[in-house]
SEGU-244685 format. One record per residue (C-alpha): x, y, z. Coordinates in steps of 0.2 Angstrom, whole numbers, padded with zeros to 4 digits, always signed. Each point is the difference from the previous one (the first is absolute). Example, Ala and Ser with C-alpha at 12.3 -4.5 7.8 and 13.67 -1.06 7.14 Angstrom:
BEGIN
+0062-0022+0039
+0006+0017-0003
//
This chain:
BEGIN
+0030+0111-0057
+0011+0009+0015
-0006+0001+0016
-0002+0014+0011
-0003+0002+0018
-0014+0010+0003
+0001+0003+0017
-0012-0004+0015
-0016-0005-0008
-0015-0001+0012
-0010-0017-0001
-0016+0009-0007
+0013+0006-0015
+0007-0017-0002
-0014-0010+0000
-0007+0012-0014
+0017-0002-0009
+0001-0018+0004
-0016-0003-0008
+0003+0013-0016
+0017-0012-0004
-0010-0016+0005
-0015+0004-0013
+0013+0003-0014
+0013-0013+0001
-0004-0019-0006
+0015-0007+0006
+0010-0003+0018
+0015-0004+0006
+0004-0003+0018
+0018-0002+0008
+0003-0007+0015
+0012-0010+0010
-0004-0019-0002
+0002-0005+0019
-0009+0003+0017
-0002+0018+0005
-0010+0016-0001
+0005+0005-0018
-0007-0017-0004
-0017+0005+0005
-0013-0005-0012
+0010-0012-0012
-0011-0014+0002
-0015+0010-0003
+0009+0008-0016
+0005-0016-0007
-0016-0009+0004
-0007+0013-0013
-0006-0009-0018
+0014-0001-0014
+0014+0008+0011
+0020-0003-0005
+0013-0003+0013
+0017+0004-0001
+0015+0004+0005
+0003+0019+0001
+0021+0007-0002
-0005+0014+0011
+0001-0006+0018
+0010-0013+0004
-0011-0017+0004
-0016+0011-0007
-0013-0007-0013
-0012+0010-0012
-0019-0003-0002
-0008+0008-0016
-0019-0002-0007
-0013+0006-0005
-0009+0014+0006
-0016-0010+0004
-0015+0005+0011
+0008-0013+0008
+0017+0008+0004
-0006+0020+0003
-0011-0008+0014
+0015-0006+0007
+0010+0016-0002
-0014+0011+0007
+0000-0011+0013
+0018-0004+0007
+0006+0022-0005
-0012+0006+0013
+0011+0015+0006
+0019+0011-0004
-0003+0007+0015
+0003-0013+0012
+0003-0018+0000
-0013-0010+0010
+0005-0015+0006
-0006-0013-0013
-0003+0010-0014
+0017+0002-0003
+0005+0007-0019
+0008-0014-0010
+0017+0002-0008
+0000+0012-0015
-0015+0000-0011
+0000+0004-0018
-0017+0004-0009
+0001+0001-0020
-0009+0004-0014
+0004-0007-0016
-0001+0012-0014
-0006-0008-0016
//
């Protein structure tokens, strides 16, 4: 699927969007750097999640990959640690890159 910047979304559009893609996917995958620091935010939370595979991504040098399911579980998570676009408050920082799939049967 290509990607397409859609400009400036305010938070009320992207929580709506946020939630649209959340509902339809089953399947995540989370990118980040595997060391200390703010694009970190959130691994051990991500990993902690049930049934969860780690591993190394090719992307980013010294980065790992996170994919599972889409459980209550893990949307919870999301909903929780993607508060806002707008602005990053401290503490909730975004995690890496986030992928949410849908697998098409």
């Amino acid at each position: 699927m290509p990607r397409q910047y859609v400009g400036i979304v305010p938070d009320a559009e992207w929580r709506a969007l946020f939630r649209a893609h959340l509902d339809r996917a089953d399947e995540f995958r989370v990118h980040m750097p595997d060391g200390d620091g703010q694009l970190g935010y959130g691994r051990a939370q991500f990993m902690a999640l049930p049934g969860v595979e780690v591993r190394p991504w090719s992307g980013m040098r010294d980065a790992l990959e996170i994919v599972g399911s889409l459980t209550p579980e893990a949307r919870d998570l999301f909903v929780r640690m993607e508060p806002s676009i707008e602005f990053i408050r401290p503490g909730t920082q975004s995690s890496g890159t986030t992928s949410l799939c849908r697998t098409v049967r």
